[in-house]
C-alpha positions in Angstrom: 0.5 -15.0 4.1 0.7 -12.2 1.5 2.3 -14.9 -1.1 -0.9 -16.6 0.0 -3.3 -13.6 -1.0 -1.5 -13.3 -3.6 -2.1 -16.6 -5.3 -5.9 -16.5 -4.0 -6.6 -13.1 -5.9 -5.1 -14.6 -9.1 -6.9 -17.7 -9.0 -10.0 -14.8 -8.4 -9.2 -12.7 -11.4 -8.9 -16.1 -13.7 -13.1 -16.4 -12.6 -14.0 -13.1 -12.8 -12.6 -12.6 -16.6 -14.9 -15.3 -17.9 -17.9 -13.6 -16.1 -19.5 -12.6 -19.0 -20.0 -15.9 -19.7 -22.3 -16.7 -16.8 -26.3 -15.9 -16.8 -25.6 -13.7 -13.4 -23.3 -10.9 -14.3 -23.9 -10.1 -10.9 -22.5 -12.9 -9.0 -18.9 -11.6 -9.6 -19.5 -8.6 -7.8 -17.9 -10.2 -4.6 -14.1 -11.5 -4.8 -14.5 -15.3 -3.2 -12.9 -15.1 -0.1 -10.8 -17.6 1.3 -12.2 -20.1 4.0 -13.5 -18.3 6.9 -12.8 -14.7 5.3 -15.3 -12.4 5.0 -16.2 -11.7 1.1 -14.5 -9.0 -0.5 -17.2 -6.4 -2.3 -15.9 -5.3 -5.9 -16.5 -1.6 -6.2 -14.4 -0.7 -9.5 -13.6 -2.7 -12.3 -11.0 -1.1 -14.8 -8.7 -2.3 -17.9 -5.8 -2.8 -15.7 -7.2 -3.1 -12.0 -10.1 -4.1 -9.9 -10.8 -2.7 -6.8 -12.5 -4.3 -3.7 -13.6 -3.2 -0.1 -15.2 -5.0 2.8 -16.1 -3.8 6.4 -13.1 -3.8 9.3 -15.6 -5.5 11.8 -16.8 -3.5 15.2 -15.7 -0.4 13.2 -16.9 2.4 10.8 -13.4 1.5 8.1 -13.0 -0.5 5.6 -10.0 -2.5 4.4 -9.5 -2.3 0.6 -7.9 -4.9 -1.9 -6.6 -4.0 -5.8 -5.3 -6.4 -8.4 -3.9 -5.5 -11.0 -1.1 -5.4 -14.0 1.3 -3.9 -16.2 2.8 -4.9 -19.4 5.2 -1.8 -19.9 7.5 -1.5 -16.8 9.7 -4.1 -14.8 8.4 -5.3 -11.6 12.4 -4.0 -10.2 11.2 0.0 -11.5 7.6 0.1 -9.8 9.2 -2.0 -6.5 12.1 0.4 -6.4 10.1 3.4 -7.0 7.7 2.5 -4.4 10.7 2.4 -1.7 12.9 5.2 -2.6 11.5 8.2 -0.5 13.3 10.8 -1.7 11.9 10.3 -5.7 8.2 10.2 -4.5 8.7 13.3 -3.4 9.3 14.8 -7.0 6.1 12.5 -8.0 3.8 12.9 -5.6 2.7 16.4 -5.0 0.0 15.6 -2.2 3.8 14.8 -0.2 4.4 17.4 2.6 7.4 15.7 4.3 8.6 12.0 3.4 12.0 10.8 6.1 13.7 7.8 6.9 13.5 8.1 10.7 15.1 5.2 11.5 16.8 1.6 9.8 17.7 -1.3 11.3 20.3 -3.0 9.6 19.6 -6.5 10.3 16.3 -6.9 9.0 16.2 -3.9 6.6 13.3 -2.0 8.6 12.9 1.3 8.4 10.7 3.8 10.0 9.1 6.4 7.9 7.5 10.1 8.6 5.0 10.5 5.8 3.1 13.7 6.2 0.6 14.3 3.2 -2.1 17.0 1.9 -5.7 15.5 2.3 -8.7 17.0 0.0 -10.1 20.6 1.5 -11.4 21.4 4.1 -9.8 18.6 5.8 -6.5 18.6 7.7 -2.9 17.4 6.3 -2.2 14.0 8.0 1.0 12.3 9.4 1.9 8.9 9.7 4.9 7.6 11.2 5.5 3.8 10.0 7.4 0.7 10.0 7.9 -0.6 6.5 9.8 -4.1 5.5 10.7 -5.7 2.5 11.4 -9.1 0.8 12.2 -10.5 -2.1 11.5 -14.1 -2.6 13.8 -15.1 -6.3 12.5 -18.6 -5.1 8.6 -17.9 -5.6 9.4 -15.1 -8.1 7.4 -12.4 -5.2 8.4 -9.0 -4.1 6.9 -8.0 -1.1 6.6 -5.0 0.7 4.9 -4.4 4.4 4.0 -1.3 6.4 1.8 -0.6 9.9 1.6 2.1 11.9 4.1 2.5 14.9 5.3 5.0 17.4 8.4 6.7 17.8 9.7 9.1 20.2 12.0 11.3 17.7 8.5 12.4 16.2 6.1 13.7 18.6 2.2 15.0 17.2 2.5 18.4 16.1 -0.3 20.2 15.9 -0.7 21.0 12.5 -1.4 17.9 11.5 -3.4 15.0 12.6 -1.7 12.0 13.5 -2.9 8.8 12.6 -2.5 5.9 14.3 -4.2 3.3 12.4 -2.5 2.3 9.3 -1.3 -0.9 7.6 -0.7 -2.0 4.0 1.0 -5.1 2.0 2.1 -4.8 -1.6 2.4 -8.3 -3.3 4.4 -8.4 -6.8 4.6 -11.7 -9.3 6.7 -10.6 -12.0 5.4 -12.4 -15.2 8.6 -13.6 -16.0 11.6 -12.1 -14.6 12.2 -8.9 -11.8 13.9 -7.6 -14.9 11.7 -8.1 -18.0 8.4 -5.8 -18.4 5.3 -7.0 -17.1 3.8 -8.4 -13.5 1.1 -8.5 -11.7 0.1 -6.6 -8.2 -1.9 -6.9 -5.4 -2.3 -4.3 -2.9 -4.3 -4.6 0.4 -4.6 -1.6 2.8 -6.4 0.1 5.1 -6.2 3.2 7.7 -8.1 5.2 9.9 -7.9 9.0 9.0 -9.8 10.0 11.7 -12.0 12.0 10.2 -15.7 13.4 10.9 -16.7 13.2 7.6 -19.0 10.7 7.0 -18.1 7.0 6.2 -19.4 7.0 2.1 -17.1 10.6 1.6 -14.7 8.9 3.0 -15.1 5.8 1.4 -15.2 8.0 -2.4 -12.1 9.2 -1.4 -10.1 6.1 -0.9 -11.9 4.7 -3.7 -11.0 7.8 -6.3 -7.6 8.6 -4.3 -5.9 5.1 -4.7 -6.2 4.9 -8.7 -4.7 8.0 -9.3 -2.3 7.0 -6.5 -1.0 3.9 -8.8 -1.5 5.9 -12.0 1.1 8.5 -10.7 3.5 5.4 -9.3 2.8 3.8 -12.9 4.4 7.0 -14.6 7.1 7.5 -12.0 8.0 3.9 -12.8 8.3 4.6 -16.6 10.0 7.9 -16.0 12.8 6.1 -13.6 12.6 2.7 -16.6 13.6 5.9 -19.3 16.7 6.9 -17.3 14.9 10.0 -16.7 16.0 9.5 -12.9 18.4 7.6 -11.0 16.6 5.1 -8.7 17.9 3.4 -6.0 18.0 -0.5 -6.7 16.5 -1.9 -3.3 17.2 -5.6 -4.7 20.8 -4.9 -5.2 20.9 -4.0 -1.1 18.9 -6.4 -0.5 18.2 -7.1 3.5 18.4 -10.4 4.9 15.3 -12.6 4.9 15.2 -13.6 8.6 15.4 -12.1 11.9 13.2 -9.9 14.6 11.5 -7.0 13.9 14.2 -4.6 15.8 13.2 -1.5 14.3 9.6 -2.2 15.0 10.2 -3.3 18.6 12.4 0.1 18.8 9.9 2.6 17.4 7.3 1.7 19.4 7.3 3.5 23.3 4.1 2.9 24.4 3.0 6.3 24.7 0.2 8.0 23.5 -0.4 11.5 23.0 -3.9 13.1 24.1 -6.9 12.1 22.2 -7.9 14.0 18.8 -11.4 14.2 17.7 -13.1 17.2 16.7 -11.1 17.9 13.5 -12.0 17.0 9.9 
């Protein structure tokens, strides 16, 4: 499926960069949705990525969508940097903790404890998630998968707020090679940070936070591309490309903590 999104948003960009051509600039404000999807609503346009959003239906979210591309880094770099926890936490100084709770070695899941600074006044959230990878040499595609899951080696703590709804897919198609600069990205996400801010802060601050999010994994990648740091090569260890979900079956109880909700 995200090979799928993946070859939908390109085919997407192709219109949209000839939309200067058409007498309604304003008819590419939407990405075209595929069949039965509802339309995507473009909400930032840069040089090297555009950024959608549309309504998670019967909710007050929003599911997000960026596209873009770089031309200086190798799609190996910005996929291994993405997956080796212990760099982003030289890199990313909204991190509070970042651990590998739990991998399964058959399928290459691993559970993750992310806990992460959120913009004053607002409380530091945690997420504990399952993340899986693939890469597809067939299709020339990297993917890499995360959702929020449960696991009983890390209960809430109160200093943080826990949240529970979370899922994101990262799509790479190198341009040529996994080993020769230059690719193109798609990354589809959304969570619930259970917040009582209202919906349009929260909105600015996915919409501002996520740029300087791939900006910051951009430069990480052309840091660990300089030999400026040792990088773990995820292809090299690569996990196998079938098989259950054993790590996601495993980190998930069925128990639920009490309720938060008056917390910002």
């Amino acid at each position: 499926r995200s090979a799928e999104e993946m070859k939908h948003m390109e085919n997407v960009s192709g219109l949209l960069q000839g939309e200067h051509l058409r007498p309604d600039p304003a008819a590419g404000r939407e990405a075209v949705a595929a069949p039965g999807e509802q339309p995507w609503e473009m909400i930032m346009d840069k040089k090297h990525f555009k950024l959608w959003r549309r309504p998670i239906q019967g909710t007050h979210l929003y599911q997000y969508r960026v596209f873009g591309s770089y031309t200086d880094v190798t799609p190996r770099q910005f996929f291994n940097v993405q997956l080796d926890t212990e760099y982003r936490k030289k890199w990313d100084s909204l991190v509070i903790k970042l651990d590998v709770i739990e991998r399964d070695v058959a399928t290459g899941s691993e559970v993750i404890h992310w806990v992460t600074h959120f913009p004053y006044p607002m409380y530091s959230r945690d997420y504990v998630y399952v993340r899986r990878y693939c890469v597809d040499k067939e299709n020339n595609l990297m993917v890499l998968v995360s959702r929020a899951v449960e696991h009983p080696s890390v209960p809430e703590d109160p200093e943080y707020v826990r949240v529970r709804t979370y899922e994101s897919q990262m799509v790479i198609r190198p341009h040529k090679t996994f080993d020769e600069n230059g690719f193109d990205y798609l990354l589809t996400y959304s969570d619930n940070p259970q917040t009582v801010f209202p919906r349009y802060c929260v909105s600015w601050m996915v919409s501002s936070g996520m740029p300087d999010f791939l900006e910051k994994l951009h430069t990480a990648a052309l840091k660990a591309k300089k030999m400026e740091i040792e990088v773990r090569d995820y292809m090299a260890a690569k996990p196998p490309e079938s098989g259950g979900e054993k790590a996601a079956v495993a980190a998930t109880d069925g128990t639920r903590g009490p309720a938060l909700v008056e917390y910002a």
